[in-house]
C-alpha positions in Angstrom: 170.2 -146.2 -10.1 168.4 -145.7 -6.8 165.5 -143.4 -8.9 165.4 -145.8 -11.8 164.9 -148.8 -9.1 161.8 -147.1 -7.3 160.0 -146.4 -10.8 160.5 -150.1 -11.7 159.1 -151.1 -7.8 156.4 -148.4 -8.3 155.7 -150.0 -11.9 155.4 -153.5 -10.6 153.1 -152.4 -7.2 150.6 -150.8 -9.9 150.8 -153.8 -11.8 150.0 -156.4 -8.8 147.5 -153.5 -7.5 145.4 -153.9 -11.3 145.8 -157.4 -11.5 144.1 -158.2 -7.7 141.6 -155.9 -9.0 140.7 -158.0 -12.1 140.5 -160.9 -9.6 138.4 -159.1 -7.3 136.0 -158.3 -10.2 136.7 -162.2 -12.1 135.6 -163.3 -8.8 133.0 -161.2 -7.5 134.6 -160.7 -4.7 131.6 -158.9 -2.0 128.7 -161.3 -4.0 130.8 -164.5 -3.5 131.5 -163.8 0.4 127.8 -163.0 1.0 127.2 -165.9 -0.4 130.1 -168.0 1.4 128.5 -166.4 4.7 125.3 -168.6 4.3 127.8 -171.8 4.5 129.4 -170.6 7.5 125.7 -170.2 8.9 124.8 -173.6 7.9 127.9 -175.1 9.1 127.4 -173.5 12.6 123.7 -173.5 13.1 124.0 -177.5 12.1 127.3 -178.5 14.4 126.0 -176.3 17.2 128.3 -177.1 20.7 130.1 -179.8 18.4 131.6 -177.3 16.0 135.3 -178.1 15.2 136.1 -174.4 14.2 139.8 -176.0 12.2 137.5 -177.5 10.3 135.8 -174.2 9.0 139.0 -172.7 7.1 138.9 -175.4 4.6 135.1 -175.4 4.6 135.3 -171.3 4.2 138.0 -171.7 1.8 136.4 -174.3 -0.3 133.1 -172.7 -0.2 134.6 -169.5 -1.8 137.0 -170.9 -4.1 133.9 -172.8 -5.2 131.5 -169.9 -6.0 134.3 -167.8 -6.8 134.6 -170.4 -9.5 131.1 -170.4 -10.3 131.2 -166.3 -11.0 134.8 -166.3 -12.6 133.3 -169.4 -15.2 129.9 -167.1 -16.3 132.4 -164.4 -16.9 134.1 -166.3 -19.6 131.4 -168.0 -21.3 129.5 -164.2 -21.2 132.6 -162.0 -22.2 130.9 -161.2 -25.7 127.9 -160.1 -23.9 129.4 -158.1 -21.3 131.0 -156.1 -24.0 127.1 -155.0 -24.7 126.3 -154.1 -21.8 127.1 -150.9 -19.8 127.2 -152.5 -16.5 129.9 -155.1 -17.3 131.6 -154.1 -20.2 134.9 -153.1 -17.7 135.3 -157.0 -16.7 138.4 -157.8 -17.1 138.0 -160.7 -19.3 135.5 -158.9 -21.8 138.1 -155.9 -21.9 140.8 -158.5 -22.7 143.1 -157.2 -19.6 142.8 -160.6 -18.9 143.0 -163.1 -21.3 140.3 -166.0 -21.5 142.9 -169.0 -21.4 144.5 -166.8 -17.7 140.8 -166.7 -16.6 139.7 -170.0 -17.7 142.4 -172.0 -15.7 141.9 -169.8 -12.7 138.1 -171.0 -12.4 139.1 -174.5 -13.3 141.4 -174.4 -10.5 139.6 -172.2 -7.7 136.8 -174.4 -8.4 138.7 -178.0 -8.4 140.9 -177.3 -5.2 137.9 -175.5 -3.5 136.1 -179.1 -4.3 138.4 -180.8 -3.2 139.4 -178.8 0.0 135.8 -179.7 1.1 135.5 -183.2 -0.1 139.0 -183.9 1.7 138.4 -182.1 5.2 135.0 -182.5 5.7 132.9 -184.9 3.5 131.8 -186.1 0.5 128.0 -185.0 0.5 128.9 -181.8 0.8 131.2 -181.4 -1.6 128.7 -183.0 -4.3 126.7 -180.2 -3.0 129.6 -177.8 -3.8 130.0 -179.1 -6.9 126.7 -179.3 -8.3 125.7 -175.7 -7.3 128.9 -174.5 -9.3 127.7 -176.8 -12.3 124.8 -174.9 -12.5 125.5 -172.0 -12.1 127.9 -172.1 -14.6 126.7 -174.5 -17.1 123.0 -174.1 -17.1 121.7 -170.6 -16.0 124.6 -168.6 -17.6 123.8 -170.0 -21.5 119.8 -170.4 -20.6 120.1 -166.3 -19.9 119.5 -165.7 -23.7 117.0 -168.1 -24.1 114.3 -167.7 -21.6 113.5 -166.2 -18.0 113.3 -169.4 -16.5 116.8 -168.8 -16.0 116.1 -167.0 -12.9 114.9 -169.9 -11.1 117.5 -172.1 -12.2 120.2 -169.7 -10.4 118.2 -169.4 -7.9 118.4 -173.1 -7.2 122.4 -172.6 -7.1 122.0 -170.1 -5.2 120.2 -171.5 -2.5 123.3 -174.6 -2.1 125.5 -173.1 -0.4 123.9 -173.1 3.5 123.3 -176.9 2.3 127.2 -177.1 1.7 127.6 -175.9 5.1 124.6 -178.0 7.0 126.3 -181.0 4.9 129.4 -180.6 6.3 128.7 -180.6 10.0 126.0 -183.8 10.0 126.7 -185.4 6.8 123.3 -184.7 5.9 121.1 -182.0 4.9 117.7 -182.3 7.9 114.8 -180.8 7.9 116.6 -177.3 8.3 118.5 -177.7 5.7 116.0 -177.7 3.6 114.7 -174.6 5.2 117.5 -172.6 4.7 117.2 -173.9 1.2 113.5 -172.8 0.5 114.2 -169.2 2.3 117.4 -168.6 0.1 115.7 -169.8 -3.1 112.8 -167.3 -2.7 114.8 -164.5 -1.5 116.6 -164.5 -4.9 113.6 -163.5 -6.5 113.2 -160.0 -5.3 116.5 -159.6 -5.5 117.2 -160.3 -8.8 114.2 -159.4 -10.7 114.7 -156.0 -8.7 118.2 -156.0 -10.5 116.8 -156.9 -13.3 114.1 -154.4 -13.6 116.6 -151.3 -13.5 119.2 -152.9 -15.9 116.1 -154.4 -18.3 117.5 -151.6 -21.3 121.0 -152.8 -20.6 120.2 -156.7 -20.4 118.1 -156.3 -23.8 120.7 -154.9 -25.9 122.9 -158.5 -25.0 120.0 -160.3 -25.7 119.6 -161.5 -21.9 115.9 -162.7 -20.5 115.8 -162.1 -16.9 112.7 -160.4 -16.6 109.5 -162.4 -15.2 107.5 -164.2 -17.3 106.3 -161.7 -19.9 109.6 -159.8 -20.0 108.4 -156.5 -19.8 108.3 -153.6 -17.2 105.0 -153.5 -16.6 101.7 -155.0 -14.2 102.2 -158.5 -14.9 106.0 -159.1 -14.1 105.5 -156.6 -10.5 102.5 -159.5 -9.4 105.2 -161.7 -10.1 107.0 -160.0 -8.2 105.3 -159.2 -5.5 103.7 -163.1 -5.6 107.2 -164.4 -4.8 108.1 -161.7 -2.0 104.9 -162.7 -0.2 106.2 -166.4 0.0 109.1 -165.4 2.7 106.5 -164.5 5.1 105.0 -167.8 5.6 108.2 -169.8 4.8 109.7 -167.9 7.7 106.9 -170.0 10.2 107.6 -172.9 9.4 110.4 -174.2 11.3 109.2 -172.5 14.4 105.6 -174.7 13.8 107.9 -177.6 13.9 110.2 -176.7 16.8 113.5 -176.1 14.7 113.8 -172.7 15.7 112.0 -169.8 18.6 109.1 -167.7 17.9 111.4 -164.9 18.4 113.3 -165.9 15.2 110.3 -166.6 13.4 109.0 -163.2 14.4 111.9 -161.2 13.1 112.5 -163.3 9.4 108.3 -162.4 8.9 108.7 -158.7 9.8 111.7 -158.3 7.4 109.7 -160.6 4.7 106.6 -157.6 5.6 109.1 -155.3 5.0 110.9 -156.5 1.4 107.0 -157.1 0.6 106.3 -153.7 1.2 109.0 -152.4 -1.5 107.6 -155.0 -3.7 103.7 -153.5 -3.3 105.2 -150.1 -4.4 106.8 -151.4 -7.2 103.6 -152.9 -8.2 101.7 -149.5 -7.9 104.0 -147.2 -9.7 105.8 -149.1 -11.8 108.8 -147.4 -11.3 112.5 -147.5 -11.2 113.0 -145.6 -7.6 110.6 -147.9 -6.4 112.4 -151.2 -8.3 115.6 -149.8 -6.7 113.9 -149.5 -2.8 113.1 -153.3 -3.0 117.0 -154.0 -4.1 118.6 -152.4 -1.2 115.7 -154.0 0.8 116.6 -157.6 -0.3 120.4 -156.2 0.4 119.3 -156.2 3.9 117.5 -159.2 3.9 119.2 -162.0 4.0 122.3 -161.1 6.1 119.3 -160.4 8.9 117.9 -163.6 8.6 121.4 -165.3 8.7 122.5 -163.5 11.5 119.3 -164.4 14.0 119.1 -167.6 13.7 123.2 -167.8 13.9 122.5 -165.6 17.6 119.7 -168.2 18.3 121.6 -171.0 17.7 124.8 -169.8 19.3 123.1 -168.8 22.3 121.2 -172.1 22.7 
């Protein structure tokens, strides 16, 4: 009895163990808390001295439950692509481990109580915001993948909401820095994802997705691009020190790790080449946590 008791508990701990796994990858679990880290930046930069720290659990919360909505939503509508595709063929949904009616009610409701969790707590601006950058994300770059690159820019739009989320909930507004944050996150994606895109380009093709620059291909024209984009950090990182938002020594460091993401991007641009395509991704890794985490010291230590 005792034997036949341990396989069954054994049994249902590999079973719980799979199924948090599916939800880890429905979710996209490490992307989506990156991502929930620029609200948490937003929210504390913006509050400063008059943070109410309760106040960021539901924000937190929301904020993930949101994009984790979002990611879980493009995984449904894409689960006949991903079954193309090397690099996402093992999501849960498009292996069927997971059925789509299980998934689709788990977005609908991470996304509506994460809404609402923000709306309720904090305000209603910023969940609008919330709600809008899930929209589309969901509804507007995931189908406009297969029909042209300009896709890219639309997620990059969602993005870049989420330090608005989080600026939105502290002042019931979005300011000047706000907008910063917004501007910085929207260009970062570039790099980022056309870096991503550039070493998966074989595997996107054979689903049929466009997330190349404009031109689609490997080649001269879509590293300018490229490169053109990266180079906009660097100025973008001045601008609220010109205006007295933030220090010099903030502003120092965001253009020295633009330099250095435009660096990876020059290479690319010269060879051409996949090592080099993969140098600029783990650069734009890097980037944006370092950018979020001076001004959070700056504005902490103000």
């Amino acid at each position: 009895m005792n034997s036949t008791n341990q396989v069954y508990n054994n049994t249902a701990q590999l079973g719980l163990k799979a199924k948090l796994s599916d939800y880890s990858q429905l979710f996209k679990l490490r992307l989506t808390s990156l991502v929930v880290f620029s609200t948490f930046v937003g929210y504390t930069v913006s509050a400063g001295a008059d943070a109410n720290w309760f106040l960021l659990i539901p924000l937190l919360v929301g904020g993930f439950l949101t994009v984790a909505s979002a990611n879980s939503l493009n995984q449904v509508i894409e689960r006949n692509t991903d079954r193309l595709m090397t690099r996402t063929l093992n999501r849960p949904v498009a292996t069927g481990r997971m059925s789509v009616n299980e998934a689709l009610v788990a977005s609908v409701a991470s996304g509506l109580i994460g809404v609402l969790l923000i709306g309720y707590f904090l305000n209603p601006l910023s969940a609008l915001l919330a709600f809008a950058g899930l929209v589309i994300y969901a509804f507007m770059y995931t189908p406009l993948k297969q029909i042209n690159g300009v896709s890219v820019w639309v997620g990059a739009v969602a993005g870049a909401v989420p330090p608005l989320v989080g600026i939105a909930a502290a002042s019931g507004s979005i300011g000047a820095f706000g907008w910063y944050l917004f501007v910085v996150q929207f260009f970062w994606q570039f790099p980022h994802f056309y870096a991503i895109a550039w070493l998966l380009d074989e595997d996107y093709k054979k689903a049929g997705l466009k997330l190349m620059p404009i031109g689609g291909k490997r080649d001269k024209a879509s590293a300018w691009q490229i490169m053109i984009l990266t180079t906009v950090l660097i100025p973008s990182a001045l601008i609220p020190a010109m205006y007295g938002v933030t220090s010099w020594v903030s502003a120092v460091v965001a253009a020295l790790a633009g330099v250095y993401l435009l660096t990876k991007a020059i290479k690319l641009f010269k060879s051409l080449d996949n090592t080099d395509a993969k140098a600029l991704m783990f650069a734009s890794f890097a980037y944006l946590p370092i950018i979020l985490i001076t001004y959070l010291i700056e504005f902490t230590l103000k």
